[in-house]
ROFIPA-988576 format. One record per atom (N, C-alpha, C): atom name; x, y, z; residue number from 1. Coordinates in nm, 2 decimals. Layout:
<sites>
+------+--------+--------+--------+-----+
! atom !      X !      Y !      Z !  nr !
+------+--------+--------+--------+-----+
!   CA !      X !      Y !      Z ! NUM !
...
+------+--------+--------+--------+-----+
</sites>
This chain:
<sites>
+------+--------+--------+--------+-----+
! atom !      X !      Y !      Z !  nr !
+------+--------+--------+--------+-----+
!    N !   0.13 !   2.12 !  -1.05 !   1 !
!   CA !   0.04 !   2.05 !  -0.96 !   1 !
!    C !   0.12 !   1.95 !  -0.88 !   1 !
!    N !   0.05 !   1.91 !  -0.79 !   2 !
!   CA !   0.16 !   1.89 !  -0.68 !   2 !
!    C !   0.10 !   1.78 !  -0.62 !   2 !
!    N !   0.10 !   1.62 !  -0.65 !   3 !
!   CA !   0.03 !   1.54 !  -0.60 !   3 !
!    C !   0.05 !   1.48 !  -0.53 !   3 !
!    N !   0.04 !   1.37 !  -0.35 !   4 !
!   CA !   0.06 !   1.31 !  -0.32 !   4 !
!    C !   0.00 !   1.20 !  -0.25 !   4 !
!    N !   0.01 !   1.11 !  -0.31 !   5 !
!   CA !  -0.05 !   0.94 !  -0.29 !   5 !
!    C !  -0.01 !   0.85 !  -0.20 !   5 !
!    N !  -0.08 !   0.86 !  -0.07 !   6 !
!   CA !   0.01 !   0.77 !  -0.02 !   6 !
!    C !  -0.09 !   0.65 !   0.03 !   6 !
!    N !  -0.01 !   0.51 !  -0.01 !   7 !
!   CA !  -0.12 !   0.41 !  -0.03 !   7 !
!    C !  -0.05 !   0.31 !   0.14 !   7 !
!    N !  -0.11 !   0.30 !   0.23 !   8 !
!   CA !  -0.07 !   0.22 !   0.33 !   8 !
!    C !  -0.15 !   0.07 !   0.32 !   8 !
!    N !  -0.12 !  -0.03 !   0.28 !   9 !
!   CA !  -0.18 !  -0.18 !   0.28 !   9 !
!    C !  -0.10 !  -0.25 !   0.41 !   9 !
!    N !  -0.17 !  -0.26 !   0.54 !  10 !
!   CA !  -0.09 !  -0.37 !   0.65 !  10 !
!    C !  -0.09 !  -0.52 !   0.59 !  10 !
!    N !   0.00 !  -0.52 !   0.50 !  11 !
!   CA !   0.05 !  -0.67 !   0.46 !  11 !
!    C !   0.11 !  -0.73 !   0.56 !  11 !
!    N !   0.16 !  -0.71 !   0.66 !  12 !
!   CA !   0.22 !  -0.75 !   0.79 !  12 !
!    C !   0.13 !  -0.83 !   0.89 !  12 !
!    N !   0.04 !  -0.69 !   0.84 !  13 !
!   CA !  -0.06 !  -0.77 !   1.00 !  13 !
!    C !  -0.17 !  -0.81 !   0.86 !  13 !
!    N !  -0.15 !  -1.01 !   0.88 !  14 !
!   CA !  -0.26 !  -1.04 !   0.81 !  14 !
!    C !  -0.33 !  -1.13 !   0.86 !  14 !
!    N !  -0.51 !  -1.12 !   0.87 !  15 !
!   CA !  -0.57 !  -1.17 !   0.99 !  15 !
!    C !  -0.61 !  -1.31 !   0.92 !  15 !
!    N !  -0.57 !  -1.33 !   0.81 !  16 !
!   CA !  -0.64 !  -1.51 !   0.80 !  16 !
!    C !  -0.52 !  -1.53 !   0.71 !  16 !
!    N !  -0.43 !  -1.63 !   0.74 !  17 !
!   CA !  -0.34 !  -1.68 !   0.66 !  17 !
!    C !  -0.31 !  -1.80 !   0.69 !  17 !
!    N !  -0.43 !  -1.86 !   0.63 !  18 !
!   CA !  -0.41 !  -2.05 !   0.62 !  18 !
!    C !  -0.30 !  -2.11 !   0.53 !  18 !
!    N !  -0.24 !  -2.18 !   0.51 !  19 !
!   CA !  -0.15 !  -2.27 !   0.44 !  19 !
!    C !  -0.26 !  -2.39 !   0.38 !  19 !
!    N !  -0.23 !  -2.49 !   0.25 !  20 !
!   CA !  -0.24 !  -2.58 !   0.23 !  20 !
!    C !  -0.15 !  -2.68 !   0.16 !  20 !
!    N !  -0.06 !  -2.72 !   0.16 !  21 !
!   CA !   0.04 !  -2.76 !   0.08 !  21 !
!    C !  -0.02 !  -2.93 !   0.06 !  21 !
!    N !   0.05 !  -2.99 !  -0.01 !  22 !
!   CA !   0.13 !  -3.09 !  -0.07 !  22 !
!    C !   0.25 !  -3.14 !  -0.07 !  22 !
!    N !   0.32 !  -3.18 !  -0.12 !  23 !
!   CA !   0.46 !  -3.20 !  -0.16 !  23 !
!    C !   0.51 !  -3.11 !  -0.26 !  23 !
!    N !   0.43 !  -3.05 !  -0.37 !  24 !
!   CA !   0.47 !  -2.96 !  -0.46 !  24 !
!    C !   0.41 !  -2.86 !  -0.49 !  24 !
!    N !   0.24 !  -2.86 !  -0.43 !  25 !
!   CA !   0.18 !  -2.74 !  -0.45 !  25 !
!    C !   0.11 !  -2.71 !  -0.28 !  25 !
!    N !   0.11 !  -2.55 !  -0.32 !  26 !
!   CA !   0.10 !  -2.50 !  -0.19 !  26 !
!    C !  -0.04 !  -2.43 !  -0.24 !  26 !
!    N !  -0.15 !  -2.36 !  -0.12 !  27 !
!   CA !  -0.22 !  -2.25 !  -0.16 !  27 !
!    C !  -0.21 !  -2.19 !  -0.02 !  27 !
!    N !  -0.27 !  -2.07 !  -0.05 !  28 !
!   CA !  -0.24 !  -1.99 !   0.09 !  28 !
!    C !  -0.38 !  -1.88 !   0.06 !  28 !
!    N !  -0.47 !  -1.83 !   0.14 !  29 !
!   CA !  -0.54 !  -1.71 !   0.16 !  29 !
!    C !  -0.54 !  -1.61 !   0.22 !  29 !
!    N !  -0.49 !  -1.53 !   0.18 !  30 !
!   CA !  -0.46 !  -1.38 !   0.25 !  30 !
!    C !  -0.54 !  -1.24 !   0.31 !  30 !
!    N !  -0.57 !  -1.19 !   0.40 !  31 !
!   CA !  -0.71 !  -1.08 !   0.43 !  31 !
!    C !  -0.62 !  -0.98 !   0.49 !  31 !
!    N !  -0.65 !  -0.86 !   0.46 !  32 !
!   CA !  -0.55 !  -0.73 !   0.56 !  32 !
!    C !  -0.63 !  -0.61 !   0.57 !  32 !
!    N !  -0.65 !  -0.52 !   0.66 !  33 !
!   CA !  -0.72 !  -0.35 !   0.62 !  33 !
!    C !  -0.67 !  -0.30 !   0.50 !  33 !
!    N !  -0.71 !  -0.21 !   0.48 !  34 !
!   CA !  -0.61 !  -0.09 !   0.37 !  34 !
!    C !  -0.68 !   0.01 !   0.41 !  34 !
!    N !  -0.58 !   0.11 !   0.44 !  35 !
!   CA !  -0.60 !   0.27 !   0.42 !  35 !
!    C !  -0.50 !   0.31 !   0.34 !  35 !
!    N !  -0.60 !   0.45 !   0.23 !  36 !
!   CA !  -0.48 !   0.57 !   0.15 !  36 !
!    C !  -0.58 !   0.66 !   0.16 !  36 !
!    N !  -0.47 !   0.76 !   0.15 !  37 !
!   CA !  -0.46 !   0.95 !   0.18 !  37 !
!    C !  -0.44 !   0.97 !   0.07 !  37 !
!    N !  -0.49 !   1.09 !   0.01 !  38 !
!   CA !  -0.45 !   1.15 !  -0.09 !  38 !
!    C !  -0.47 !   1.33 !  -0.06 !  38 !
!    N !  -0.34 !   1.36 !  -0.10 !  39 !
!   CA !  -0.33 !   1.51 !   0.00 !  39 !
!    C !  -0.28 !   1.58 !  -0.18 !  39 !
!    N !  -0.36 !   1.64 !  -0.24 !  40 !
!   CA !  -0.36 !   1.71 !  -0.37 !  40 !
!    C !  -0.40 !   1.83 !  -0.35 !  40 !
!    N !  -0.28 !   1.96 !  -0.44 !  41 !
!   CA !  -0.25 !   2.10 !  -0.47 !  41 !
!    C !  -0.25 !   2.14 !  -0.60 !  41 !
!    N !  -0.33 !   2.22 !  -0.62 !  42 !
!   CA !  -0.35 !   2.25 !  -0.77 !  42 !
!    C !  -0.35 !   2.40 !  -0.82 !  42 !
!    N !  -0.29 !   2.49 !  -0.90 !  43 !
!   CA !  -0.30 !   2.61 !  -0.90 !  43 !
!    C !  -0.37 !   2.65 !  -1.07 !  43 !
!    N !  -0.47 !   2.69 !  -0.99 !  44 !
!   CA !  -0.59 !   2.69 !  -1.18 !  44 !
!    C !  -0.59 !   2.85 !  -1.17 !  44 !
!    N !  -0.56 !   2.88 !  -1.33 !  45 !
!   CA !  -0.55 !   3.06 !  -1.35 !  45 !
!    C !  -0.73 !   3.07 !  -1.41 !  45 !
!    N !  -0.82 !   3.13 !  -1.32 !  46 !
!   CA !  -0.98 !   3.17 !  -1.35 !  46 !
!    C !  -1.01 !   3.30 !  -1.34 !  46 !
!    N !  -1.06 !   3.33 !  -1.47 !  47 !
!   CA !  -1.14 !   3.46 !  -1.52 !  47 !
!    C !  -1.16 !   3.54 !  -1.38 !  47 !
!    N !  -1.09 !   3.70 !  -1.44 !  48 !
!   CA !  -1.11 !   3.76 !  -1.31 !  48 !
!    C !  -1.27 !   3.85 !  -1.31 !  48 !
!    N !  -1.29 !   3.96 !  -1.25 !  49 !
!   CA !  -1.42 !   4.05 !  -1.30 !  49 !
!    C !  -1.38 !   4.14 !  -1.41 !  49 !
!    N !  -1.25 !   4.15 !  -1.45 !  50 !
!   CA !  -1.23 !   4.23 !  -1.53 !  50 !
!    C !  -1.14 !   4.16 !  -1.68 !  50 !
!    N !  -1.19 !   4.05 !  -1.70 !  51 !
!   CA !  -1.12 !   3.95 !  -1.78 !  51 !
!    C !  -0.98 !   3.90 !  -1.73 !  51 !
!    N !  -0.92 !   3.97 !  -1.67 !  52 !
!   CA !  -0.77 !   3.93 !  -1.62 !  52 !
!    C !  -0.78 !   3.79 !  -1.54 !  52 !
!    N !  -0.64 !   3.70 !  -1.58 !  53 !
!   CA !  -0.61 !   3.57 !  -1.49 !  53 !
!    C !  -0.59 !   3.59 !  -1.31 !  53 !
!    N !  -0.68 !   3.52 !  -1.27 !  54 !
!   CA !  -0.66 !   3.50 !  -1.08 !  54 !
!    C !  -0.60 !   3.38 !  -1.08 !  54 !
!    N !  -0.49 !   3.37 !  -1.00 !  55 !
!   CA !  -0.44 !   3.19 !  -0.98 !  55 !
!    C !  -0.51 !   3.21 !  -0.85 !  55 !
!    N !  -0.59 !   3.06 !  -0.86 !  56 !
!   CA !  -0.64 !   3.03 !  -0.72 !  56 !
!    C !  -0.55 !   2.87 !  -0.70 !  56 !
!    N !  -0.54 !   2.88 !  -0.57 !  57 !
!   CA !  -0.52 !   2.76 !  -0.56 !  57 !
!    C !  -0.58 !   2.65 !  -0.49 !  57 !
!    N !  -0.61 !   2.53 !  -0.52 !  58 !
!   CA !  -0.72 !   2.46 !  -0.46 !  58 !
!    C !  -0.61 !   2.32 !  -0.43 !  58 !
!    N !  -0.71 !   2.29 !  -0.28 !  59 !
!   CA !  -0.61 !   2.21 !  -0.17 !  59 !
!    C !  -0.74 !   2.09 !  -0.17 !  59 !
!    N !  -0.73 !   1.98 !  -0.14 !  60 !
!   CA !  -0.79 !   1.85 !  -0.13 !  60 !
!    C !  -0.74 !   1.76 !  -0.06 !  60 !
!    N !  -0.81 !   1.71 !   0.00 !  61 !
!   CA !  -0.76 !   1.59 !   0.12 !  61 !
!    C !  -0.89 !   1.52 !   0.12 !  61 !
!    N !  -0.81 !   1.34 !   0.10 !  62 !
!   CA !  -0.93 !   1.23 !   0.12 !  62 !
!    C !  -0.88 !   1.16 !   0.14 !  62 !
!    N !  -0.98 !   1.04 !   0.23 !  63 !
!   CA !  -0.91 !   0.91 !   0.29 !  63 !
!    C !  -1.01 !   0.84 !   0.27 !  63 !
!    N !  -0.98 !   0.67 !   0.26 !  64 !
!   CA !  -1.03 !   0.54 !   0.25 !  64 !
!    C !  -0.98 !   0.45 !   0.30 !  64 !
!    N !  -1.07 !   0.38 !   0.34 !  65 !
!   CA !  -1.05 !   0.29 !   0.44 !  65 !
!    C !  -1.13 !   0.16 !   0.36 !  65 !
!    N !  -1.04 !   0.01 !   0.40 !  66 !
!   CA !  -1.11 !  -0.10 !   0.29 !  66 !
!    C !  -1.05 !  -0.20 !   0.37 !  66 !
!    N !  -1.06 !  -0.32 !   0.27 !  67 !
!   CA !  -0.99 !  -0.47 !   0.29 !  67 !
!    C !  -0.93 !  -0.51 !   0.13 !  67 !
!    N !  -0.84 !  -0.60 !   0.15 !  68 !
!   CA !  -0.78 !  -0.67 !   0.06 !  68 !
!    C !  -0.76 !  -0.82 !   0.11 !  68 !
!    N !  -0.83 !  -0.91 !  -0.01 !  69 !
!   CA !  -0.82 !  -1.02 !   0.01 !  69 !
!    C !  -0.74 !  -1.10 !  -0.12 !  69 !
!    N !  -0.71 !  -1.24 !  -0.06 !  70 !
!   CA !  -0.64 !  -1.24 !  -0.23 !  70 !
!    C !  -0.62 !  -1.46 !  -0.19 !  70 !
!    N !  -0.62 !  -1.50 !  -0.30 !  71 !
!   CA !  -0.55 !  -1.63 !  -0.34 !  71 !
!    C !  -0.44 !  -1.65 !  -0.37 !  71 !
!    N !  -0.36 !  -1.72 !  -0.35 !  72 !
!   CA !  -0.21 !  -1.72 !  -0.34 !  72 !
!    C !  -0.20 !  -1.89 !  -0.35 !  72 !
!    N !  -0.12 !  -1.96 !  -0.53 !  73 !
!   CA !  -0.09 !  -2.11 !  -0.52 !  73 !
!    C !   0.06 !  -2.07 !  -0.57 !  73 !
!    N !   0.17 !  -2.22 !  -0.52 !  74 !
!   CA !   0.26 !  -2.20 !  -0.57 !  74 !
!    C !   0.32 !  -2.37 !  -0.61 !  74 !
!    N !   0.36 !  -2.41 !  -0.74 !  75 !
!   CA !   0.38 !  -2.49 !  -0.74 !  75 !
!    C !   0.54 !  -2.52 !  -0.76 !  75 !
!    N !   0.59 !  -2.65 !  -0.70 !  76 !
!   CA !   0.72 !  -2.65 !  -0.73 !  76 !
!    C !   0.75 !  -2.78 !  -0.81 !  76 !
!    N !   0.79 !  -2.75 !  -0.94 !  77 !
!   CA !   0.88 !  -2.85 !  -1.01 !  77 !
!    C !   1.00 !  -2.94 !  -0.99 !  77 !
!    N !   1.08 !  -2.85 !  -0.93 !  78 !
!   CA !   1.24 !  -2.94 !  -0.87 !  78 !
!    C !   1.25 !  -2.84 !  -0.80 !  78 !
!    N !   1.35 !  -2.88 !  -0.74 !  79 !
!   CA !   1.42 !  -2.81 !  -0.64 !  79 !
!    C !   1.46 !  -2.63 !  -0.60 !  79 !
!    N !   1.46 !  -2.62 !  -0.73 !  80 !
!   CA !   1.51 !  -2.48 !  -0.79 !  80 !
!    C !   1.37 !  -2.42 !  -0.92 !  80 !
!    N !   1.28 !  -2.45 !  -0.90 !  81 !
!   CA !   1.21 !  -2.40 !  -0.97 !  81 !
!    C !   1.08 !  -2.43 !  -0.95 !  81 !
!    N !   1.01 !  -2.33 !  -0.96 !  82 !
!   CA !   0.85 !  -2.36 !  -0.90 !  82 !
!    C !   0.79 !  -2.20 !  -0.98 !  82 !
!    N !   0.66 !  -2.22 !  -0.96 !  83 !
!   CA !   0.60 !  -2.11 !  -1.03 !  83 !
!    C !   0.47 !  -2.09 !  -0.93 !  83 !
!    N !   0.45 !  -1.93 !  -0.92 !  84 !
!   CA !   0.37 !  -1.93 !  -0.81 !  84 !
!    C !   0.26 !  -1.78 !  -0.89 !  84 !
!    N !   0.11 !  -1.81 !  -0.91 !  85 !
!   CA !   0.06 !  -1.69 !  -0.91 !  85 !
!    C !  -0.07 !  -1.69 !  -0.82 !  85 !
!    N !  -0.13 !  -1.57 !  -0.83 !  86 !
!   CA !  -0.26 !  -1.57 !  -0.78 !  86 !
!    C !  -0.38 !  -1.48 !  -0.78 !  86 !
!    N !  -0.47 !  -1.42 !  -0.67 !  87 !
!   CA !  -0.56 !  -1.35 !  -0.73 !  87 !
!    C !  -0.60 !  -1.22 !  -0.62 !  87 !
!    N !  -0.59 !  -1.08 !  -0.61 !  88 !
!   CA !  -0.61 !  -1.01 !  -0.52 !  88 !
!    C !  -0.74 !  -0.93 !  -0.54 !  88 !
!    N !  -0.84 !  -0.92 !  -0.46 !  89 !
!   CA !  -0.95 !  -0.80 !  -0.46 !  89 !
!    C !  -0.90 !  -0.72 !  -0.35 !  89 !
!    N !  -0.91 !  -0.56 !  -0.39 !  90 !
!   CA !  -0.91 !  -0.47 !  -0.31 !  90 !
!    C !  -1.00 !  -0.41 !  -0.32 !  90 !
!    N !  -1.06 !  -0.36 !  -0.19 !  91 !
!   CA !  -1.18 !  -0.26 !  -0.19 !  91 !
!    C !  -1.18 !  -0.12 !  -0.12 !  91 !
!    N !  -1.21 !   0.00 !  -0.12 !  92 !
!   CA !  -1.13 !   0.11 !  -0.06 !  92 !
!    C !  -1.29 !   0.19 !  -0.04 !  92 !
!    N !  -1.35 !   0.22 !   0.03 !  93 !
!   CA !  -1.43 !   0.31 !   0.06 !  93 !
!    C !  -1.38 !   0.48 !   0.10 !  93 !
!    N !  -1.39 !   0.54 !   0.02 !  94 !
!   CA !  -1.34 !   0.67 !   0.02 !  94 !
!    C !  -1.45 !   0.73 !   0.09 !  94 !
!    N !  -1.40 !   0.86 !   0.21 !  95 !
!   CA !  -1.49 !   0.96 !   0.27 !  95 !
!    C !  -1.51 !   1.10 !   0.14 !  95 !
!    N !  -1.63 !   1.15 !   0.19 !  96 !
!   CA !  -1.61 !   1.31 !   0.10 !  96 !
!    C !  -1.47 !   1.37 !   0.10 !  96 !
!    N !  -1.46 !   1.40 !  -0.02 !  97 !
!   CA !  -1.33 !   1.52 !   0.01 !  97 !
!    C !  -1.33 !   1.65 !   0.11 !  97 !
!    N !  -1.26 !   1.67 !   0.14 !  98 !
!   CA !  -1.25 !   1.85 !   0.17 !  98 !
!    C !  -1.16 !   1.89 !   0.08 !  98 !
!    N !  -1.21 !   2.01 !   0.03 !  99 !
!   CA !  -1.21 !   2.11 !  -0.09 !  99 !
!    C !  -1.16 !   2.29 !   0.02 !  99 !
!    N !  -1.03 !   2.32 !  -0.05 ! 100 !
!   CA !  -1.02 !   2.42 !   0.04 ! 100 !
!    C !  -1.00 !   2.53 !  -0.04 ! 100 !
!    N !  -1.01 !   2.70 !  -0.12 ! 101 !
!   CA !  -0.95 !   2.74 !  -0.21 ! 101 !
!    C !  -0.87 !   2.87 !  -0.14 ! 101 !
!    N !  -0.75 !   2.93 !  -0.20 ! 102 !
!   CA !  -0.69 !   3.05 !  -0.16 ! 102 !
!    C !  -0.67 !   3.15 !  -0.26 ! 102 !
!    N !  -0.74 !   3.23 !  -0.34 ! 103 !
!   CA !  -0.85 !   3.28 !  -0.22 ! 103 !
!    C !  -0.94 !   3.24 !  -0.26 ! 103 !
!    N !  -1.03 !   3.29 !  -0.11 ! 104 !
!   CA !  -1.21 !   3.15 !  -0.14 ! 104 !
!    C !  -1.26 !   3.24 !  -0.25 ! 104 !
!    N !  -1.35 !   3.17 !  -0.29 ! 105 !
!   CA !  -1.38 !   3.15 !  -0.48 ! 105 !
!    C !  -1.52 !   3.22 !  -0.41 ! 105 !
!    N !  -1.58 !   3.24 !  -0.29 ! 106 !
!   CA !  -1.67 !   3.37 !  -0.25 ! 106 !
!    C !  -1.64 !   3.50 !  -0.26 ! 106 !
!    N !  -1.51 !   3.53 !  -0.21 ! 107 !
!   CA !  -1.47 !   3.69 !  -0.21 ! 107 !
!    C !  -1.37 !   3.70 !  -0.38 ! 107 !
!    N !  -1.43 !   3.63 !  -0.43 ! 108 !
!   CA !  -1.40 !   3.65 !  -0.61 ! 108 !
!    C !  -1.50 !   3.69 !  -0.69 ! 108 !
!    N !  -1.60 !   3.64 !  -0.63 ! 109 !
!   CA !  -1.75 !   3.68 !  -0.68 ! 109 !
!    C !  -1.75 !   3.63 !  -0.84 ! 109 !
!    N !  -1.69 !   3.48 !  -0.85 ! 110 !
!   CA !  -1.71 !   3.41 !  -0.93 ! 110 !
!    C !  -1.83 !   3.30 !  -0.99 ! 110 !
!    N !  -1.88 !   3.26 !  -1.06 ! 111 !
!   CA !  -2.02 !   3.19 !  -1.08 ! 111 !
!    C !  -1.96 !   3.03 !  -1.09 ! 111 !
!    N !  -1.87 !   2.97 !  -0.97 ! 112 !
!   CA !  -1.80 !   2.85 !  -0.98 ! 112 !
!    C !  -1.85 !   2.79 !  -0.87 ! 112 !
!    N !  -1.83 !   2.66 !  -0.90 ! 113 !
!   CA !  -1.88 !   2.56 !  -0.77 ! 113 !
!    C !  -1.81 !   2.44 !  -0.76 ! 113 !
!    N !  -1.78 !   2.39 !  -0.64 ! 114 !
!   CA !  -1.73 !   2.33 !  -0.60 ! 114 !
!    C !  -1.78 !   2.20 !  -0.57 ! 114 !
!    N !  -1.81 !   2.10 !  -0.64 ! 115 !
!   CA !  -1.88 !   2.01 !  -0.53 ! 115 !
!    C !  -1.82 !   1.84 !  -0.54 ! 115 !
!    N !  -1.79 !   1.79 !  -0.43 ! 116 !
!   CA !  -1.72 !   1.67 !  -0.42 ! 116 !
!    C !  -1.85 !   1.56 !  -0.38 ! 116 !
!    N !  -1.79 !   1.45 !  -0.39 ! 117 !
!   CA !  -1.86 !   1.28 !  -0.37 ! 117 !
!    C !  -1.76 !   1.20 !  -0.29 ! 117 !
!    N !  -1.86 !   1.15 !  -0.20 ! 118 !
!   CA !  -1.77 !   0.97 !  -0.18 ! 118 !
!    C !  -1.81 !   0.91 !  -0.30 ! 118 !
!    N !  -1.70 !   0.84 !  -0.29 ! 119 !
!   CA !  -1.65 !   0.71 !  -0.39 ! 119 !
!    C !  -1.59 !   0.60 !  -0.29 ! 119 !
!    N !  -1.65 !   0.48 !  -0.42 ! 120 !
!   CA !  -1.57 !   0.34 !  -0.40 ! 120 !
!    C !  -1.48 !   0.28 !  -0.51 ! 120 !
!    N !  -1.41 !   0.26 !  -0.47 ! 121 !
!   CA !  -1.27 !   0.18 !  -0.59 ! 121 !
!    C !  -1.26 !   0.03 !  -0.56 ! 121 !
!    N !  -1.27 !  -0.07 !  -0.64 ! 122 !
!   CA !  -1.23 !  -0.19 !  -0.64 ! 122 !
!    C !  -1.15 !  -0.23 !  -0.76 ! 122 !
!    N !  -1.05 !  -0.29 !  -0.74 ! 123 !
!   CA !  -0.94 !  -0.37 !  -0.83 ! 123 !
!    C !  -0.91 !  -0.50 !  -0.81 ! 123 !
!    N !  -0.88 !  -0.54 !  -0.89 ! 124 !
!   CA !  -0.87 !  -0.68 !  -0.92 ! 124 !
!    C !  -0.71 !  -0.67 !  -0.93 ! 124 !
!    N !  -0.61 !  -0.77 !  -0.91 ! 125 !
!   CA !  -0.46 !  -0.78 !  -0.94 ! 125 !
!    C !  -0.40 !  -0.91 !  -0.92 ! 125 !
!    N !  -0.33 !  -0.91 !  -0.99 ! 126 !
!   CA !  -0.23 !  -1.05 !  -1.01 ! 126 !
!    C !  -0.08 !  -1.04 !  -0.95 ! 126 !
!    N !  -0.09 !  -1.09 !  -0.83 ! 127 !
!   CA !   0.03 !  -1.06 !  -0.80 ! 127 !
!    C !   0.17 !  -1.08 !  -0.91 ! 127 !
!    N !   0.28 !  -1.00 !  -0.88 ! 128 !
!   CA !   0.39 !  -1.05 !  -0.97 ! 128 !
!    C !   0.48 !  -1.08 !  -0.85 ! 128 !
+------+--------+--------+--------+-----+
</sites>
């Protein structure tokens, strides 16, 4: 199986990034888009008409589109030492998948179905 995840977050381009400092503690608020792709290949061996194994192989592509927001403090002790954590929500609205098979799982004359959903994902994370 042949997976590939590719997660794009524009941490670059970030559209609210206030500062608040002190003398030793700082806080900062962070907001960005996020898009990820997910382009997955799978080869499943299914019951032929005459009991025999068919490898079919089944192809998938989905994308989501979201925002990530997050809290960000950092405090400094001396000079050389400070401690900094904070708090990130991401949110990703995924479209329907497309579902593709070779060969189509019609001219197999199989009793199988295929059927995909949007989905939403949210995570919570602590920066390290």
């Amino acid at each position: 199986m042949k997976n590939l995840l590719c997660t794009l977050a524009i941490g670059c381009f970030t559209l609210l990034n206030p500062v608040l400092a002190q003398s030793k503690l700082s806080v900062s608020i962070n907001a960005a888009p996020t898009f990820q792709y997910a382009n997955t290949e799978l080869t499943a061996n299914l019951p032929g008409e005459n009991g025999s194994a068919v490898p079919v192989d089944f192809h998938s592509k989905v994308n989501g589109y979201g925002y990530m927001v997050g809290v960000l403090a950092n405090y400094g002790f001396f000079k050389r030492l400070s401690v900094a954590t904070g708090l990130w929500l991401n949110q990703v609205n995924y479209r329907k998948p497309t579902v593709t098979t070779d060969p189509d799982l019609n001219t197999l004359h199989l009793d199988i179905q295929v059927q995909t959903l949007a989905t939403k994902t949210r995570s919570l994370q602590v920066p390290s």
